[in-house]
C-alpha positions in Angstrom: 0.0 0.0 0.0 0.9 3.2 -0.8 0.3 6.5 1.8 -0.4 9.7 0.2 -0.4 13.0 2.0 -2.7 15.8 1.6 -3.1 18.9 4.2 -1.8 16.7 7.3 -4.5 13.3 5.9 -2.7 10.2 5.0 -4.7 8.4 2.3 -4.2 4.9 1.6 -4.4 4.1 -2.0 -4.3 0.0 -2.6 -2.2 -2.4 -4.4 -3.2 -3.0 -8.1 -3.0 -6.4 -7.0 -6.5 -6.1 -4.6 -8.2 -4.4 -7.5 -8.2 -7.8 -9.7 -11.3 -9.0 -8.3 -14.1 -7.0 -8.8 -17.1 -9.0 -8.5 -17.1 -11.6 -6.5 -19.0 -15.1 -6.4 -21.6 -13.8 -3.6 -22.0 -10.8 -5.5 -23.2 -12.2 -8.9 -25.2 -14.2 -7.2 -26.7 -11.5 -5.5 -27.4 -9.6 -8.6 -28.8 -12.3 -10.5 -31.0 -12.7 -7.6 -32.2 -9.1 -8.3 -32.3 -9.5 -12.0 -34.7 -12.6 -11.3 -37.0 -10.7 -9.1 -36.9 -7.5 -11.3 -38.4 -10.2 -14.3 -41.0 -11.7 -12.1 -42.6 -8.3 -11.0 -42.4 -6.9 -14.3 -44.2 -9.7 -15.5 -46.9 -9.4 -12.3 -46.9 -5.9 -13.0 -47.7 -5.3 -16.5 -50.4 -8.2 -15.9 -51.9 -5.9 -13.6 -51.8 -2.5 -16.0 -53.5 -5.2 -18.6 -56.1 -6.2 -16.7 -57.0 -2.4 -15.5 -56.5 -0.9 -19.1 -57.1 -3.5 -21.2 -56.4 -3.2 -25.3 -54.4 -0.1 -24.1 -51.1 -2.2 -22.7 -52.2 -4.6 -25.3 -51.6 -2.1 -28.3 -48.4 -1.1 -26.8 -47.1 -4.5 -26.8 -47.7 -4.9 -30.7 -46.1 -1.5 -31.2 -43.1 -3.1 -29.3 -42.6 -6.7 -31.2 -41.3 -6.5 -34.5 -42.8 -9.1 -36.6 -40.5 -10.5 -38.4 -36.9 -9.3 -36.9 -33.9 -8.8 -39.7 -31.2 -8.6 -37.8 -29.3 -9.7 -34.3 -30.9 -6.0 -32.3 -34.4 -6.6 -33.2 -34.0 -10.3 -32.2 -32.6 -9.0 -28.9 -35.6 -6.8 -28.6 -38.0 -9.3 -29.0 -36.6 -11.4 -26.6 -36.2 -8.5 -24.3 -40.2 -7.7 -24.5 -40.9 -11.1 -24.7 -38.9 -12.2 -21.3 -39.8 -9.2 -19.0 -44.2 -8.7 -20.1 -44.9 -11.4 -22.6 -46.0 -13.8 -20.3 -49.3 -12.2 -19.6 -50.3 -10.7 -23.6 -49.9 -14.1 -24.1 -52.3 -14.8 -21.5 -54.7 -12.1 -22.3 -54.9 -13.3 -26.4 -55.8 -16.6 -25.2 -58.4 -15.2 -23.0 -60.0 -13.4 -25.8 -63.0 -15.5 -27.1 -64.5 -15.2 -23.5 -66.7 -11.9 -22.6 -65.1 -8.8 -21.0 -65.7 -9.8 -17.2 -65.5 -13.5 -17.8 -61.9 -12.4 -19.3 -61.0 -9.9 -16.7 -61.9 -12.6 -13.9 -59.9 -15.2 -15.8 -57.1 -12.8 -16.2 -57.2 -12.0 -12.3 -57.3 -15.6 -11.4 -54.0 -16.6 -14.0 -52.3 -13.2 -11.8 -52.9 -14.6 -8.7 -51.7 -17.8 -9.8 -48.1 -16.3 -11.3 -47.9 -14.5 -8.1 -48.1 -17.7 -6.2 -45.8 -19.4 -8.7 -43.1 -16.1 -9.0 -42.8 -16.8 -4.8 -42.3 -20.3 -4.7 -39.9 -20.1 -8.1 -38.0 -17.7 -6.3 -37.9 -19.6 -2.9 -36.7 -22.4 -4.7 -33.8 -20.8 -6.4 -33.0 -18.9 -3.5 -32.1 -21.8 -1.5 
């Protein structure tokens, strides 16, 4: 270690050789731990802004998907959208032939049950 003095402080700048690890083991972990929670309440989330606006959230989901993707960044897109609120459009288009509150019951009932499934898939990964 090397001690540098400015107005009567000593700072203590370290080796180069304790900067080599950066993230650790624990730490990834930790952040994918994040990164998995972040994807199951986006999901829970815009299943909840579907079911209160409806063809509104839907509409904006079409607008985000390109249909047929040309190259590698709209393929990434698509599996961006897909992975963090695809789960419940998909839901909601196969809800469709039923009548508005048949549909929006339906729609609660498959939230509830993500939920339910988001907790226990995240218990069991956390252990």
């Amino acid at each position: 270690m090397i001690g540098v003095c400015t107005r009567g402080k000593v700072l203590v700048l370290p080796n180069k050789k304790e900067n080599l690890m950066l993230f650790t083991l624990p730490m990834i972990i930790e952040f994918m731990k994040y990164v998995l929670i972040a994807i199951l309440l986006t999901q829970l989330g815009f299943g909840f802004s579907i079911l209160l606006l409806g063809n509104t959230m839907v509409d904006f989901y079409r607008v985000s998907i390109y249909e047929n993707p040309e190259n590698p960044i709209m393929k990434m897109s698509n599996f961006f959208q897909k992975t963090t609120i695809g789960l419940c459009y998909f839901i909601y288009t196969k809800l469709s032939k039923f009548n508005w509150i048949l549909k929006k019951g339906l729609l609660l009932g498959c939230l509830v049950i993500q939920a339910i499934v988001s907790i226990i898939l995240y218990e069991i990964i956390l252990r």
